[in-house]
C-alpha positions as CSV (number, residue, x, y, z in Angstrom):
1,X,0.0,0.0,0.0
2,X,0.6,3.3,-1.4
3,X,-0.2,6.5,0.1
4,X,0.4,9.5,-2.4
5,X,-0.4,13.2,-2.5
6,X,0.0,15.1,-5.8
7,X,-0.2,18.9,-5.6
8,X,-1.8,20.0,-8.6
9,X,-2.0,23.3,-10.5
10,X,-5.9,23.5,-10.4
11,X,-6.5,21.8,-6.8
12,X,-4.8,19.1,-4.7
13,X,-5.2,15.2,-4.8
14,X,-4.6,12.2,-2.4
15,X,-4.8,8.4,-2.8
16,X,-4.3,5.2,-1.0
17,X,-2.6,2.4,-4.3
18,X,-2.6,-1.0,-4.0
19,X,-0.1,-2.5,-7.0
20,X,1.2,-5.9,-7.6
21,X,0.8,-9.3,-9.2
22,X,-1.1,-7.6,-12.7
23,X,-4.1,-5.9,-10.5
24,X,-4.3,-2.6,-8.9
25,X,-6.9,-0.7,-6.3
26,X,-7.1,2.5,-5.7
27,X,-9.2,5.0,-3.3
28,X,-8.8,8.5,-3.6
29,X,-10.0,12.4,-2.9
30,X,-9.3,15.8,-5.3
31,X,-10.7,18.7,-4.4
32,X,-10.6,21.5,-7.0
33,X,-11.5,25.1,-7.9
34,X,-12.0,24.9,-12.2
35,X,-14.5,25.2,-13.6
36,X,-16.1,25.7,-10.1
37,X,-15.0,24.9,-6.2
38,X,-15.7,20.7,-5.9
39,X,-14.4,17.8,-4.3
40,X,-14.3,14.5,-5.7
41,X,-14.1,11.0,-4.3
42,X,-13.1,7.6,-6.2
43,X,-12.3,4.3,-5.5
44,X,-11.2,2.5,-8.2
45,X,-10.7,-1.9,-9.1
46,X,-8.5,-3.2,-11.7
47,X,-8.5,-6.8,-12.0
48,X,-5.5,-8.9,-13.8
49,X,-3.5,-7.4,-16.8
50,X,-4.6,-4.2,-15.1
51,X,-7.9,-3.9,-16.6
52,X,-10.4,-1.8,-15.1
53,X,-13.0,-3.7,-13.2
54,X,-15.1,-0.4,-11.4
55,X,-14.8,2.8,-10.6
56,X,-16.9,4.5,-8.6
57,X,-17.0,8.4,-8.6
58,X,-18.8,10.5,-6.3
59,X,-18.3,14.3,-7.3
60,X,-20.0,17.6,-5.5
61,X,-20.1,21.4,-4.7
62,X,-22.7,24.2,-3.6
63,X,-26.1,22.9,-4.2
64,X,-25.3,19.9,-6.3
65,X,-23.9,16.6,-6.7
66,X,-23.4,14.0,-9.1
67,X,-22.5,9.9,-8.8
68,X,-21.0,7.2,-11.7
69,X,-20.8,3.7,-11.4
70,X,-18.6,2.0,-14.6
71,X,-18.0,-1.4,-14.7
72,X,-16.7,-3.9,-17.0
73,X,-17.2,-7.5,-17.2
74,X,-15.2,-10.0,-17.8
75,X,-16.5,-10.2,-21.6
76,X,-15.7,-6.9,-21.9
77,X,-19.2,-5.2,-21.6
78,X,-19.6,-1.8,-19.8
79,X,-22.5,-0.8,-17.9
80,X,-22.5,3.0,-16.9
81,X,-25.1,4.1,-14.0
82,X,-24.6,7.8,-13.1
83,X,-27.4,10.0,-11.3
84,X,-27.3,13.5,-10.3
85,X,-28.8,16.0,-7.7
86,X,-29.2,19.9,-8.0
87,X,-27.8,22.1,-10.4
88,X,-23.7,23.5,-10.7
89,X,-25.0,26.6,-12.3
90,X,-22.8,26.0,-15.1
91,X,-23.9,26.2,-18.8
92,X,-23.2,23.8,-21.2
93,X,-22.0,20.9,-18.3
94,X,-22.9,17.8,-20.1
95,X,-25.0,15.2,-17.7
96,X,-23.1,12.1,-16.1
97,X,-23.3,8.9,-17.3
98,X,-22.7,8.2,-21.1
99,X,-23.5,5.1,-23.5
100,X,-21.8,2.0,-22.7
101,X,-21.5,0.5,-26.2
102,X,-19.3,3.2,-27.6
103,X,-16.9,2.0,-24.9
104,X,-16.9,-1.7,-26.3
105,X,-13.0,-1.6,-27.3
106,X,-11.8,-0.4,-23.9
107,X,-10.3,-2.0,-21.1
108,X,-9.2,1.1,-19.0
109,X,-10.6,3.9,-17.4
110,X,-9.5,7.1,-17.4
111,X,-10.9,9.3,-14.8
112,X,-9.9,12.9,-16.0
113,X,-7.7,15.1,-13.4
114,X,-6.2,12.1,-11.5
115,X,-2.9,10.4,-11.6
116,X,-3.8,7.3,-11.2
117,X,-5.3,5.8,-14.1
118,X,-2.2,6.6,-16.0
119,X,-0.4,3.4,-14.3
120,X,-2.4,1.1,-16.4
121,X,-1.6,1.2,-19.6
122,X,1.8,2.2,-18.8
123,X,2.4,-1.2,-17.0
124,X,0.3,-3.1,-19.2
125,X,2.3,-2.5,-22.5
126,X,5.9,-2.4,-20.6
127,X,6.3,1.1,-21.7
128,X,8.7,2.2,-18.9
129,X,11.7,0.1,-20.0
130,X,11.0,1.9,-23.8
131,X,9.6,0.4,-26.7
132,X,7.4,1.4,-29.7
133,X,4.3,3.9,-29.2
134,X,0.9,2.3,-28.1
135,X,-2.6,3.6,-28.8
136,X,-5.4,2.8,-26.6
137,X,-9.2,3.7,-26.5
138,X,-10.4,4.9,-23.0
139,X,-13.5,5.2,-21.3
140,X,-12.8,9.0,-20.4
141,X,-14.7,10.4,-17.3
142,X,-14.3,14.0,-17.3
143,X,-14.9,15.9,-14.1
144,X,-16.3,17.2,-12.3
145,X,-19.3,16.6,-14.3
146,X,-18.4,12.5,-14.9
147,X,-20.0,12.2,-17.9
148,X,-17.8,8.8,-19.7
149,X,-16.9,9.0,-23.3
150,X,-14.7,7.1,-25.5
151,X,-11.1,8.6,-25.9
152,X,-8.1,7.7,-28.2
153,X,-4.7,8.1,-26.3
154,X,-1.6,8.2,-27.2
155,X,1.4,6.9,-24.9
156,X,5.3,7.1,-26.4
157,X,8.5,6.0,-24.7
158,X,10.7,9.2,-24.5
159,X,13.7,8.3,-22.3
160,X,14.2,6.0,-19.1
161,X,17.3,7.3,-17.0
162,X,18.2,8.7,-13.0
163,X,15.7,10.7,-10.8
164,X,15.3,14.5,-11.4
165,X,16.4,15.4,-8.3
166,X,18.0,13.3,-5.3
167,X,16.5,12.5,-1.6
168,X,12.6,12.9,-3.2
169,X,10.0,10.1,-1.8
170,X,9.5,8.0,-5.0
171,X,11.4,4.4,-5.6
172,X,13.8,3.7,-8.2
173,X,14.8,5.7,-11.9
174,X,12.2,7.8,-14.0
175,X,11.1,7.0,-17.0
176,X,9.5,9.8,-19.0
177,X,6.5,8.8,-21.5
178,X,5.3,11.6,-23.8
179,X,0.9,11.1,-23.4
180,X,-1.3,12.5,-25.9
181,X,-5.2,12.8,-26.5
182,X,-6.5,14.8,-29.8
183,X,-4.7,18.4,-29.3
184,X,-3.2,17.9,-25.9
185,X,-0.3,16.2,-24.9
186,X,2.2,16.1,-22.3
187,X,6.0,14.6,-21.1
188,X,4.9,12.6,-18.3
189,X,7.6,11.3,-15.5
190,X,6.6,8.0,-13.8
191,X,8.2,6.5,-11.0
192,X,10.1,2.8,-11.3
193,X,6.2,1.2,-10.1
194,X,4.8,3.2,-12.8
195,X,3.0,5.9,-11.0
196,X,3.3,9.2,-11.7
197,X,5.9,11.8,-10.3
198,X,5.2,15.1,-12.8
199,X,2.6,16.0,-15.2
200,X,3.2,18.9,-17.1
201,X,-0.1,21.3,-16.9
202,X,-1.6,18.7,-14.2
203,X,0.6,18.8,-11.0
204,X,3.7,17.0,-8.8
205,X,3.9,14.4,-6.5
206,X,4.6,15.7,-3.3
């Protein structure tokens, strides 16, 4: 067990990580201030080959809240239940939830803002040692608003080499692993257990 902070440009988050033997759980908090002031609880099941078994989302602020359940099964089916209560107040927010067939092709989550769901793929294809790009399709949750939607990412190998800095709390070499998603993309450094240390335009580990 795990217990991480990462201090983040828009907010702050912490999480408790179970990793090993091809599975991974996670619980976590975020609290944030864009688009509006919210905090954000997930906890979050990956069964073996580090495919995403549930996550659970429970996001809120003043005067509203919102919940996501997404699972898959083991033949790869998604089923998405998501409910919401009062209104953010903020046009255009798209409603939780989102069709669980376009998501038939994915076997990870990515919950938008948070760390964590970086690890999978990472460890999955072996990209901290190097190695060719890899493309995967995610179910992307974006927050605070959890509505799930497919997304095509992008991960490539960029260099594997010494720590940053010396004497900070993360085990082993960093490898960085450039990330991108449609226009966006970032040089992402993840520790030796493949959890991120830096994300460029997200925030640090602390």
């Amino acid at each position: 067990m795990r217990a991480i902070a990462w201090v983040k440009e828009r907010g702050a988050e912490f999480a408790e990580i179970e990793l090993g033997g091809g599975q991974l759980r996670a619980a976590g908090v975020a609290v944030s201030g864009d688009p509006l002031p919210y905090r954000l609880e997930y906890e979050l099941d990956c069964g073996d080959g580090l495919v995403t078994r549930r996550l659970s989302v429970r996001a809120w602020g003043a005067g509203w809240g919102r919940h996501l359940e997404l699972t898959r099964d083991q033949q790869g089916g998604w089923a998405v239940d998501a409910g919401s209560d009062g209104d953010p107040g903020v046009p255009g927010a798209p409603p939780p939830g989102g069709d669980p067939a376009a998501l038939a092709e994915a076997l990870d989550c990515d919950l938008g803002e948070c760390p964590v769901t970086n690890t999978m793929p990472v460890l999955r294809r072996g990209l901290l040692g190097g190695g060719d790009p890899a493309e995967f399709l995610m179910a992307f949750v974006r927050v605070p608003w959890l509505a799930v939607t497919p997304a095509l990412q992008r991960y490539t190998p960029l260099r594997h080499g010494p720590a940053f800095e010396p004497g900070l709390p993360w085990p082993g070499p960093l490898s960085v692993i450039r990330y991108e998603s449609g226009s966006f993309s970032a040089d992402v450094a993840f520790d030796a257990e493949g959890v991120v240390v830096d994300y460029p335009g997200l925030g640090r580990m602390a």
